[in-house]
PyMOL CGO cylinders between C-alpha atoms (Angstrom):
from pymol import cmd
from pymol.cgo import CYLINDER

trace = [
    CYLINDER, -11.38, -24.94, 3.04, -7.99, -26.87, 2.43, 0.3, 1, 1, 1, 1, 1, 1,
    CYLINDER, -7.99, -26.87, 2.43, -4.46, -26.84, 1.73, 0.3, 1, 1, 1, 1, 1, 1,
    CYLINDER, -4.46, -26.84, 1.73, -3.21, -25.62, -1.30, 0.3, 1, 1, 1, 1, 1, 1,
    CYLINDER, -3.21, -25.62, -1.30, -2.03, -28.11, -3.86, 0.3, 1, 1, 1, 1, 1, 1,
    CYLINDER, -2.03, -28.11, -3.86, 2.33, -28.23, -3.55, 0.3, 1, 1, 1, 1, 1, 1,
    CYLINDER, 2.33, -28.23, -3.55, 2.94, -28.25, -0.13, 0.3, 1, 1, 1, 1, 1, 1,
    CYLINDER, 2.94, -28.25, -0.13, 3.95, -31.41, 1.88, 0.3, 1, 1, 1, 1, 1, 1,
    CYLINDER, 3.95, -31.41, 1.88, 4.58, -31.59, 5.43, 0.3, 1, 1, 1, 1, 1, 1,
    CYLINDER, 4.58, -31.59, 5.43, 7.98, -33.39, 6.75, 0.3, 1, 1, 1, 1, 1, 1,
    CYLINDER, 7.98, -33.39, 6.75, 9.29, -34.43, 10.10, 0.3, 1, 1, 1, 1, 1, 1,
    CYLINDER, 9.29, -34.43, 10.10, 12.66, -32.65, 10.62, 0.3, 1, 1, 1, 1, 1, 1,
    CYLINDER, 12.66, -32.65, 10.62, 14.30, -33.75, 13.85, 0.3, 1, 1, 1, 1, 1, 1,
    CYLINDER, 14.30, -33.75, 13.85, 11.08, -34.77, 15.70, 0.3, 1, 1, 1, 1, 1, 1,
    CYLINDER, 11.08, -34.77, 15.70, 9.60, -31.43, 14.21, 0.3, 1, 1, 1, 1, 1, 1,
    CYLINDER, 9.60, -31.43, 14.21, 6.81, -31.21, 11.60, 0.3, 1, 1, 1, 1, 1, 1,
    CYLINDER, 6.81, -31.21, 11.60, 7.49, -28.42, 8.78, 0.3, 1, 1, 1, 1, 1, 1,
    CYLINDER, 7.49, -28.42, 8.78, 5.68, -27.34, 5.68, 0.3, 1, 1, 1, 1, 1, 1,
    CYLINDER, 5.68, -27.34, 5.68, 7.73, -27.93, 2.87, 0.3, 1, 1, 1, 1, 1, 1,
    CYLINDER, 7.73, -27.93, 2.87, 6.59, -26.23, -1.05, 0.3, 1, 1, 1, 1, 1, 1,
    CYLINDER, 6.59, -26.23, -1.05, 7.17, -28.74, -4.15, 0.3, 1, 1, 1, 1, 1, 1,
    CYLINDER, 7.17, -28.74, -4.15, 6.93, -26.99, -7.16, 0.3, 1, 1, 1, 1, 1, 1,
    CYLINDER, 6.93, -26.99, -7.16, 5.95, -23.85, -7.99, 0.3, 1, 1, 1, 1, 1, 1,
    CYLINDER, 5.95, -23.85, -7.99, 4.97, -23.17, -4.99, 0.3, 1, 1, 1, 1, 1, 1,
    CYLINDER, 4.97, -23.17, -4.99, 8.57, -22.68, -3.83, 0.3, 1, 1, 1, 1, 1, 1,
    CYLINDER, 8.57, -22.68, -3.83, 8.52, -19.52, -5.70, 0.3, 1, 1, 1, 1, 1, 1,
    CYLINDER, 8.52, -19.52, -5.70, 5.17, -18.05, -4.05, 0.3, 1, 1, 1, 1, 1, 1,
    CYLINDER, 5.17, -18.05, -4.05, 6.01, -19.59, -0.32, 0.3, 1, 1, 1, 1, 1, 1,
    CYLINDER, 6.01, -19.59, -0.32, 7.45, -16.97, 2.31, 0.3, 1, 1, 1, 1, 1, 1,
    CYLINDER, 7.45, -16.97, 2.31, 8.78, -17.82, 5.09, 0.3, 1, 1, 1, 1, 1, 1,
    CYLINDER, 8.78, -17.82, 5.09, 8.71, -20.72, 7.28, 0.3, 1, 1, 1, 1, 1, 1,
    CYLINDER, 8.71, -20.72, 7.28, 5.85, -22.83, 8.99, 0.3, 1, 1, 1, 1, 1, 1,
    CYLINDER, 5.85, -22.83, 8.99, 6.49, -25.40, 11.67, 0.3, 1, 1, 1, 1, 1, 1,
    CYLINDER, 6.49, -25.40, 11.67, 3.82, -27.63, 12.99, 0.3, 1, 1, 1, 1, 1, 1,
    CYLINDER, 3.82, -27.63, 12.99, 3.10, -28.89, 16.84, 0.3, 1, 1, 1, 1, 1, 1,
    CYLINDER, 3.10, -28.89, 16.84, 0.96, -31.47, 16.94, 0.3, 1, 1, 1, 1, 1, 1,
    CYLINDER, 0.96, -31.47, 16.94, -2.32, -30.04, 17.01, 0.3, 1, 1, 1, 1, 1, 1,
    CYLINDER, -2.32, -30.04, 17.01, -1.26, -28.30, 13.89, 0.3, 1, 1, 1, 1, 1, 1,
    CYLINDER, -1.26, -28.30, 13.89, -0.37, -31.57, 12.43, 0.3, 1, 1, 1, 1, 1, 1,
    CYLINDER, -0.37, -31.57, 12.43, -3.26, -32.81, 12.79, 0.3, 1, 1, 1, 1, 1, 1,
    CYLINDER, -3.26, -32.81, 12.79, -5.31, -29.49, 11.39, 0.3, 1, 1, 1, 1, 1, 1,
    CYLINDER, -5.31, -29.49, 11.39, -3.21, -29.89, 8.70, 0.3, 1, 1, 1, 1, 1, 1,
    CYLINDER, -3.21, -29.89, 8.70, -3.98, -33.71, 7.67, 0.3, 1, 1, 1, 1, 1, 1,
    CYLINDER, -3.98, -33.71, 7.67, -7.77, -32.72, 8.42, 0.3, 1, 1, 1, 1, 1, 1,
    CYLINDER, -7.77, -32.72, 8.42, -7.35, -29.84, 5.57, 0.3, 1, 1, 1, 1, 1, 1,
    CYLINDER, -7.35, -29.84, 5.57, -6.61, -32.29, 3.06, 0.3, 1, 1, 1, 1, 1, 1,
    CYLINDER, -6.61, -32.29, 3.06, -9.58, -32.51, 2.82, 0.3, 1, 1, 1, 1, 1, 1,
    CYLINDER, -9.58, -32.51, 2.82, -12.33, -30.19, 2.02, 0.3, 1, 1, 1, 1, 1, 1,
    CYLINDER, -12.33, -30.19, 2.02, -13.73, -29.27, 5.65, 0.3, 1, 1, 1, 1, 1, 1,
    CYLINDER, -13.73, -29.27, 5.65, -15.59, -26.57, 6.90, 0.3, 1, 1, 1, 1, 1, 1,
    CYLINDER, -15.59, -26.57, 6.90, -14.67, -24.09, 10.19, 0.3, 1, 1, 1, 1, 1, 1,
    CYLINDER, -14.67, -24.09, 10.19, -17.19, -26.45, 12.50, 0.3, 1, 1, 1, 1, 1, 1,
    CYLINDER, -17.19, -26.45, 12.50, -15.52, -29.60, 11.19, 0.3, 1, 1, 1, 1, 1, 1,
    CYLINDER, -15.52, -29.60, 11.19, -12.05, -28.90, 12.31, 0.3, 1, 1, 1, 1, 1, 1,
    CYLINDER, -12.05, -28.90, 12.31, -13.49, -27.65, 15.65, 0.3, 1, 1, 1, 1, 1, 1,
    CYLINDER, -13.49, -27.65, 15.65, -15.35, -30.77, 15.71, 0.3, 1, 1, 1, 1, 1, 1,
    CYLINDER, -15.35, -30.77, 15.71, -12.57, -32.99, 15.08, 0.3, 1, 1, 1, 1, 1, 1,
    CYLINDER, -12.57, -32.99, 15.08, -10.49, -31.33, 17.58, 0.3, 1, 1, 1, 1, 1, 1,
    CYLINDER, -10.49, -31.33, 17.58, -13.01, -31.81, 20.62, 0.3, 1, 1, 1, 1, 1, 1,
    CYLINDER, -13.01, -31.81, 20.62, -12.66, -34.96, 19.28, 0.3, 1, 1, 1, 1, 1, 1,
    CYLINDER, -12.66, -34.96, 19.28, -9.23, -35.96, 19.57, 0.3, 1, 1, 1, 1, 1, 1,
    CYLINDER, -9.23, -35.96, 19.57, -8.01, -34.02, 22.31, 0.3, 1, 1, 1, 1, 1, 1,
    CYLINDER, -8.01, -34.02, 22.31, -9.32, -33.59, 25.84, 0.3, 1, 1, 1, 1, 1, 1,
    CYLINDER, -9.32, -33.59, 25.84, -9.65, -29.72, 25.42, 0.3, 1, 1, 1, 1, 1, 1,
    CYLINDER, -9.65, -29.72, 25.42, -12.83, -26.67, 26.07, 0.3, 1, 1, 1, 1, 1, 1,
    CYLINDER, -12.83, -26.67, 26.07, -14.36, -25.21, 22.75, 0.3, 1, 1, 1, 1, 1, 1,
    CYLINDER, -14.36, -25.21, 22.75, -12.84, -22.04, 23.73, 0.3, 1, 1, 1, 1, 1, 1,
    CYLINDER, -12.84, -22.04, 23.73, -9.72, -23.43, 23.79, 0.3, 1, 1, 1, 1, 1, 1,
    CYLINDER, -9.72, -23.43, 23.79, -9.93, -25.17, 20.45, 0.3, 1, 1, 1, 1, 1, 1,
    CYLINDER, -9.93, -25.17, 20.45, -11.42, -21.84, 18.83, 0.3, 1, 1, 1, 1, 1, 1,
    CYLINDER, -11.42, -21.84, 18.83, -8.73, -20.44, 20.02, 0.3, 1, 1, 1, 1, 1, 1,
    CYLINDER, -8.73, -20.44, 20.02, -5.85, -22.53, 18.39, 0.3, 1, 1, 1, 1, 1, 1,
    CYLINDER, -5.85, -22.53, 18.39, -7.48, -23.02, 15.32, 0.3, 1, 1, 1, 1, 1, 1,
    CYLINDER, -7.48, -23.02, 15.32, -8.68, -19.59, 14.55, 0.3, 1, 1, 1, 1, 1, 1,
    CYLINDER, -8.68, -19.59, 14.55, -4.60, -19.00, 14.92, 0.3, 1, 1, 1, 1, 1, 1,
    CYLINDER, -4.60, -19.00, 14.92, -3.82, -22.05, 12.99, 0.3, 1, 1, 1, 1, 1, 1,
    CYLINDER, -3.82, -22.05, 12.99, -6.12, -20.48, 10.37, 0.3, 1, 1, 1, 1, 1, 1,
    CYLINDER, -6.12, -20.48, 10.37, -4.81, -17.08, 10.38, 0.3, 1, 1, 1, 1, 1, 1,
    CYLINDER, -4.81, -17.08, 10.38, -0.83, -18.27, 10.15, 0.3, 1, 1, 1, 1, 1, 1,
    CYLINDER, -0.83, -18.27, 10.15, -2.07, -20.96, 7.07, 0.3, 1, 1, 1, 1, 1, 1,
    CYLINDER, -2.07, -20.96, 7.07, -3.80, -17.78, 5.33, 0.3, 1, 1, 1, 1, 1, 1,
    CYLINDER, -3.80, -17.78, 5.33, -0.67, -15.31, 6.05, 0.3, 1, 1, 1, 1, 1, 1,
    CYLINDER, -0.67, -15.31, 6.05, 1.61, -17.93, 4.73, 0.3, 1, 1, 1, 1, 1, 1,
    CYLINDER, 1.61, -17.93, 4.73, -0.54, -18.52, 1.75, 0.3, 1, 1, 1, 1, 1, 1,
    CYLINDER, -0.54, -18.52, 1.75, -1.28, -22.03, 2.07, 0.3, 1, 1, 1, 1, 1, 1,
    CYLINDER, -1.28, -22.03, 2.07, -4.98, -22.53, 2.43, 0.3, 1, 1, 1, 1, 1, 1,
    CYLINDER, -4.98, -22.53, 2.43, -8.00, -22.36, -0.14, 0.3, 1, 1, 1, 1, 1, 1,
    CYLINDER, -8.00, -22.36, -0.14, -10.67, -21.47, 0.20, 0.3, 1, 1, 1, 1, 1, 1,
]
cmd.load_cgo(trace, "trace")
């Protein structure tokens, strides 16, 4: 999985937001603003990665339980797909 082509991601007064370029300004609803951990899902999705990579790169990078990391990206995942911005 990955982001969709035509979406950048911009730091708006110390706040990370998902911006559409393009087309994709037409298809885009609503808003999506980024914490950190979401940043970084996001820069790993620019990438083609699979559900264990992410989870693998999160245990990684932050001191956090697999439960715990499950648990924010399966909700990362399900607010990407709602908004329309992931593939795959």
């Amino acid at each position: 999985m990955r982001i969709k082509e035509g979406y950048l991601v911009r730091e708006i007064a110390d706040c990370h937001m998902v911006v559409p370029v393009g087309e994709r300004v037409i298809e885009f609803k609503g808003i999506m603003t980024l914490n950190d951990t979401a940043s970084f899902i996001w820069k790993c999705l620019s990438d083609d990665v699979t559900y264990d990579q992410l989870l693998t790169a999160l245990l990684d990078e932050y001191e956090v339980d697999e439960t715990t990391a499950r648990t924010d990206l399966d909700e990362f995942l399900q607010n990407a797909r709602e908004c329309g911005v992931l593939k795959g």
